[in-house]
N, C-alpha and C positions, 0 to 999 in steps of 0.2 A: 567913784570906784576906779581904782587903779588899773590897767592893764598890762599886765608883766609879759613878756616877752623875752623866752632864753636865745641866747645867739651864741657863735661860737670867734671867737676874737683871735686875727693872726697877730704875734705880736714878734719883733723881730731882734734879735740881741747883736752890738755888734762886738767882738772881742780883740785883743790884742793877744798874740801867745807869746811868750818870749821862749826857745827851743835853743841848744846847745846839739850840735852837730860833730860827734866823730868822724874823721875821716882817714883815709891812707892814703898817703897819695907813693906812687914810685916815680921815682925822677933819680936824675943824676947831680943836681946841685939843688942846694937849697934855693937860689933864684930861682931856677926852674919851678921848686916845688910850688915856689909861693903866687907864679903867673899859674900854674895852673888851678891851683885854689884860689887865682881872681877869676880862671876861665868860669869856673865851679861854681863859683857864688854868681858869677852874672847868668848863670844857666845854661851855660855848654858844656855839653855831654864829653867825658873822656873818658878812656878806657884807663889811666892811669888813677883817677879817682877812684877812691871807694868805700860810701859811708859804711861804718864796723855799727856803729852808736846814734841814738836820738833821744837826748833828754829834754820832757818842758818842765822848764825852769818856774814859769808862773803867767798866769793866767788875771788878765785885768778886763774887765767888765767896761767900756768904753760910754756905749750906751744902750740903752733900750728902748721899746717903743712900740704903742697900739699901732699896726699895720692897717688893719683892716676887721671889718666884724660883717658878721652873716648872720639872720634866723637861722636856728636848725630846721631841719627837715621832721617831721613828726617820727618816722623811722628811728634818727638820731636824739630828739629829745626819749624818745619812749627808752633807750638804750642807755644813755646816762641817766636819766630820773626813774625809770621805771613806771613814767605815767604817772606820780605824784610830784604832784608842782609843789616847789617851797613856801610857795606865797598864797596865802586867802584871804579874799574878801570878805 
C-alpha cells in the first residue's frame, strides 16, 4: 500500500530579458552626449539623463529548476484539496 504525501515544490526560473531603453540626454556635443550615455549605462546618476521610454524586446527562458520541496501543513493541504486526497488505496 502506497503512501502519498502532498508537498509543495520551490522551483526557481532563471530569465534573460532583452529591454530597449529611451533616453534624452542634454549635452552640448555629441561626444559629450555619447560619455554620458557611457556614464548611464555603467550606472551613474546624471541629471543630464533622462529615460522618456522602456521596451522588452524578448524574453528567454535560460533555465529552470526544482529548488526545493516541503510537506504541506494539513491547514494547507485541507485548502488546496479540500481534504480529498487524489490518491486511494
Amino acid at each position: 500500500m502506497a503512501n502519498h504525501v502532498m508537498k509543495k515544490y520551490i522551483g526557481k526560473i532563471e530569465k534573460t530579458i532583452y529591454v530597449v531603453e529611451e533616453v534624452q540626454i542634454i549635452a552640448e556635443t555629441e561626444k559629450e552626449a555619447e560619455e554620458l550615455l557611457d556614464d548611464y549605462c555603467a550606472g551613474e546618476d546624471s541629471s543630464s539623463v533622462t529615460k522618456t521610454e522602456t521596451e522588452e524586446q524578448e524574453t528567454e527562458i535560460d533555465m529552470s529548476w526544482i529548488d526545493s520541496s516541503e510537506e504541506l501543513s494539513v491547514d494547507e493541504f485541507m485548502e488546496i484539496d479540500g481534504g480529498q486526497s487524489a490518491y486511494r488505496d
